[in-house]
C-alpha beads as a LAMMPS data file, in Angstrom:
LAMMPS data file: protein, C-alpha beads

150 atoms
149 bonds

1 atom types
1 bond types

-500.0 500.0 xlo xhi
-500.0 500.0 ylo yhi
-500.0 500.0 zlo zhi

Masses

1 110.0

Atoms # bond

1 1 1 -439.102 -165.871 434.276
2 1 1 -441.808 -165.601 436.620
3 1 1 -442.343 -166.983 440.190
4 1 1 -445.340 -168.827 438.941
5 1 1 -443.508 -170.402 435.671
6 1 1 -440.664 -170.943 438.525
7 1 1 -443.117 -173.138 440.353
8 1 1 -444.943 -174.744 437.122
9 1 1 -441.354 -176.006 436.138
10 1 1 -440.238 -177.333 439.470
11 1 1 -443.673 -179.177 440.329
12 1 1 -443.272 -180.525 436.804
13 1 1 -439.477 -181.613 437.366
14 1 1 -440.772 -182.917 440.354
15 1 1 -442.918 -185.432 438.557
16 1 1 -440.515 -186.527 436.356
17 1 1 -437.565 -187.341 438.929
18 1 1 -439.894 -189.344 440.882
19 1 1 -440.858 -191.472 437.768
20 1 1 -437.262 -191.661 437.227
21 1 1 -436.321 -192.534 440.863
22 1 1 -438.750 -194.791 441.518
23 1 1 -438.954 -198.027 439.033
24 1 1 -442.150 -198.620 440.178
25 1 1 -445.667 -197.533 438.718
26 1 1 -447.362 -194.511 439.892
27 1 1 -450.717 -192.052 439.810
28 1 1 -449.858 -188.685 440.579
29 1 1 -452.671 -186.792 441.466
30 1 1 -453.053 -182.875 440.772
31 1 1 -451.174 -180.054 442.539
32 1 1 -453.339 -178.118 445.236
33 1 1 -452.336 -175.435 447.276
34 1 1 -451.917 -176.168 450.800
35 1 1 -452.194 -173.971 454.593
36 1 1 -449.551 -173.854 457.434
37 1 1 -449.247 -175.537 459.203
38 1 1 -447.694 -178.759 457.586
39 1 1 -448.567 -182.328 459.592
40 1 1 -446.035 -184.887 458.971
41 1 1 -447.879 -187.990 460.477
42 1 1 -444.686 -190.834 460.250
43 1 1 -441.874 -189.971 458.189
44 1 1 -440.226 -187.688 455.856
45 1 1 -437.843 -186.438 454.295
46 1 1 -436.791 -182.532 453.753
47 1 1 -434.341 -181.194 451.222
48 1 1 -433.751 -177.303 451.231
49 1 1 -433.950 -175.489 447.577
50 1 1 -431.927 -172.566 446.984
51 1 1 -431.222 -170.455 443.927
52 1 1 -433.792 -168.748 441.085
53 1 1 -436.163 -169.738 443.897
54 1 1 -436.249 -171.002 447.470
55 1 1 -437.975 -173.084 449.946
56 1 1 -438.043 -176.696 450.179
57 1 1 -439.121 -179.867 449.070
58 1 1 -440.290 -182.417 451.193
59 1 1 -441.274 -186.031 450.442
60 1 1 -443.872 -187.339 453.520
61 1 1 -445.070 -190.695 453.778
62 1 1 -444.943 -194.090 456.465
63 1 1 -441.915 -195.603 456.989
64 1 1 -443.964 -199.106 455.384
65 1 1 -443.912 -197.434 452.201
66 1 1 -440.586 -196.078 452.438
67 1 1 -439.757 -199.248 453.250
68 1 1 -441.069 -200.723 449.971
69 1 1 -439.620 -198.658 447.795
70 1 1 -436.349 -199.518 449.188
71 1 1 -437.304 -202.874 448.737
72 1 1 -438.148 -202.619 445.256
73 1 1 -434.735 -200.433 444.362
74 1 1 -432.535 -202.907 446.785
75 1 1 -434.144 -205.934 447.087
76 1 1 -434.219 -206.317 450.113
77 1 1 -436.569 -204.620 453.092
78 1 1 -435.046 -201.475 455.220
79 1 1 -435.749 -200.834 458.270
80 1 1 -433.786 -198.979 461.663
81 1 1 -431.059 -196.896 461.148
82 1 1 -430.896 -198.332 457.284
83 1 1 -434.463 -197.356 456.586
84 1 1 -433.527 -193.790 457.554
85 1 1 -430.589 -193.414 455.195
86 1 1 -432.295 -194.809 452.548
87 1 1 -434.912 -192.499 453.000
88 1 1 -432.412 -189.322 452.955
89 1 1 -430.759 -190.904 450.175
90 1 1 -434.212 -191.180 448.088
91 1 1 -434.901 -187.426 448.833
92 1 1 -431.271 -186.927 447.591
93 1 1 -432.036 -189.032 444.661
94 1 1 -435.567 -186.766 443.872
95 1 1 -434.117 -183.619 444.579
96 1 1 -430.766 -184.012 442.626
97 1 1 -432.638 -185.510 439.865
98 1 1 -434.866 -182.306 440.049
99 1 1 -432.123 -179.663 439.793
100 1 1 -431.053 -181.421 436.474
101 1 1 -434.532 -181.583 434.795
102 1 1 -435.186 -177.790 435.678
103 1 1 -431.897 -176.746 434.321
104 1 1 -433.100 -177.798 431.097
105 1 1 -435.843 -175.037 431.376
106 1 1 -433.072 -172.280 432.601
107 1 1 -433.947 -172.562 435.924
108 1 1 -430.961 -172.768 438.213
109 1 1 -431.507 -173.876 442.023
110 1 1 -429.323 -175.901 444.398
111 1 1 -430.746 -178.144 447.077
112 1 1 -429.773 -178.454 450.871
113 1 1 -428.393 -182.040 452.654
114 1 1 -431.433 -184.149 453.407
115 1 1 -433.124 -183.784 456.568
116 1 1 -435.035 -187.216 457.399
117 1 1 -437.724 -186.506 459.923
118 1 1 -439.191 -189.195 462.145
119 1 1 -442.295 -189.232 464.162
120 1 1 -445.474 -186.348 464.331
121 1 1 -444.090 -183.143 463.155
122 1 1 -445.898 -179.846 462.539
123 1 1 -444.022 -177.400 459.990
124 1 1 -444.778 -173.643 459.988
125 1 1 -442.855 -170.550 458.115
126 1 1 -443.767 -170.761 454.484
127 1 1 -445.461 -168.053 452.452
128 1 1 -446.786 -170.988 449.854
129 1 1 -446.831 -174.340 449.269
130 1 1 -448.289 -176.961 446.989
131 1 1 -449.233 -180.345 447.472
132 1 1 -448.580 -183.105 445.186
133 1 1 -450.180 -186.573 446.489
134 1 1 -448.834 -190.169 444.829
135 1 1 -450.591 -193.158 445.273
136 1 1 -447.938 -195.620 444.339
137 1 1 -448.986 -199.443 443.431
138 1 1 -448.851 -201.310 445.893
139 1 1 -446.557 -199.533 447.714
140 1 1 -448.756 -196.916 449.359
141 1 1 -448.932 -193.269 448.822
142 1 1 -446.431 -190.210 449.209
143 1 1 -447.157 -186.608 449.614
144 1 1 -444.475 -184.342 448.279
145 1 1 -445.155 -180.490 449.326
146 1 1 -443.284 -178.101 447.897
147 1 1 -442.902 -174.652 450.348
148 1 1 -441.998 -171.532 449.004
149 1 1 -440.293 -168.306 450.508
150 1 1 -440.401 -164.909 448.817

Bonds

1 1 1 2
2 1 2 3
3 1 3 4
4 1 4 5
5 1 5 6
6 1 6 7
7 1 7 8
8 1 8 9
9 1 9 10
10 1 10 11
11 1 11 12
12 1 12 13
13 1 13 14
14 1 14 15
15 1 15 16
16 1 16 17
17 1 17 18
18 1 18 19
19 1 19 20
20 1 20 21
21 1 21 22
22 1 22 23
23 1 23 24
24 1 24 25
25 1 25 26
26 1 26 27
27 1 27 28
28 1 28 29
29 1 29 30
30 1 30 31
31 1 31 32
32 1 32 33
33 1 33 34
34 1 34 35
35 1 35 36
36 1 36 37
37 1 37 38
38 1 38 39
39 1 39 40
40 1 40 41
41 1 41 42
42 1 42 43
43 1 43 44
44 1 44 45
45 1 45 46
46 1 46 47
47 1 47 48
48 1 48 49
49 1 49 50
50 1 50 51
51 1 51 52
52 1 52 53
53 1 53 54
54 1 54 55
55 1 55 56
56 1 56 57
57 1 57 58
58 1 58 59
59 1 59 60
60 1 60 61
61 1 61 62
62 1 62 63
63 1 63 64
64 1 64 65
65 1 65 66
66 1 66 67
67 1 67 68
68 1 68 69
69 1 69 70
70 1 70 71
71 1 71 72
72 1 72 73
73 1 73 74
74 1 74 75
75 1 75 76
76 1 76 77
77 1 77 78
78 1 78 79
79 1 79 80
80 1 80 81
81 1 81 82
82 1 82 83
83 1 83 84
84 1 84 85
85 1 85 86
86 1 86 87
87 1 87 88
88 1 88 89
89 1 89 90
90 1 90 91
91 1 91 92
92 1 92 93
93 1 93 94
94 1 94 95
95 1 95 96
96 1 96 97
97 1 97 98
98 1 98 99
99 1 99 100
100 1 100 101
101 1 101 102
102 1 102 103
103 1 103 104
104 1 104 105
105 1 105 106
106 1 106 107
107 1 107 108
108 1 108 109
109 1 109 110
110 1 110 111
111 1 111 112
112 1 112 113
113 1 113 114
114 1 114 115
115 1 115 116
116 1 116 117
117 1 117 118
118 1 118 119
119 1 119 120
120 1 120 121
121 1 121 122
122 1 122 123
123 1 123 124
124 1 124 125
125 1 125 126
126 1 126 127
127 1 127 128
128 1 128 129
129 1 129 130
130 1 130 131
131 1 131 132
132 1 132 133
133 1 133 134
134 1 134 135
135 1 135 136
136 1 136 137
137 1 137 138
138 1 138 139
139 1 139 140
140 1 140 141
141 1 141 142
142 1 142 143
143 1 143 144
144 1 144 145
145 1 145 146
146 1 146 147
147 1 147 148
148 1 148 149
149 1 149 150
């Protein structure tokens, strides 16, 4: 299979763990292809993907929204320390939820422990990467980039 069906399926997987993560109602805007470097404004989450292809998946957004969804799934607002686990755990959730949708379409990748990131934060050392941006209801909007490394 080729890198560019490798990406097709794992942007699509994408899509569908978040609708499965997240009981809430979503518009997911179309893919783009994005330049280094990467500005994280608030918070984020990072998960590392290894296997028929690499780089990483990370899931940016404020910690209000964050907050939110957390909310929504718990029913009850997060914030501190709590608000920071639950936002590892939801790229855990994504991620692991990912691996099993593109293993349906034979391909095999692995993800990393989450790494939650707090505060501005500039990424660089990606070949690729792809934006996805998610305007959630009224919740706020996430930005899930996808890096890749040849």
């Amino acid at each position: 299979m080729s890198a560019s069906k490798h990406i097709q399926t794992i942007l699509n997987g994408t899509i569908q763990s978040l609708k499965s993560v997240i009981p809430l109602s979503m518009d997911i805007k179309s893919p783009s292809l994005m330049e280094q470097p990467f500005e994280q404004k608030e918070m984020g989450v990072l998960i590392g993907i290894i296997g028929d292809i690499k780089g990483r998946i990370i899931i940016d957004s404020t910690s209000n929204c964050f907050s939110q969804i957390g909310a929504t799934m718990f029913g009850m607002p997060l914030e501190g320390e709590m608000l920071e686990s639950f936002t590892g755990e939801l790229g855990n959730m994504v991620a692991g939820n990912l691996c099993t949708s593109v293993a349906a379409n034979e391909v095999e990748i692995d993800i990393t422990p989450p790494t939650v990131i707090v505060g501005t934060t500039r990424l660089f050392g990606f070949q690729h990467a792809f934006k996805l941006p998610v305007q959630i209801a009224e919740v706020g909007d996430l930005t899930i980039i996808l890096t890749i490394d040849e």
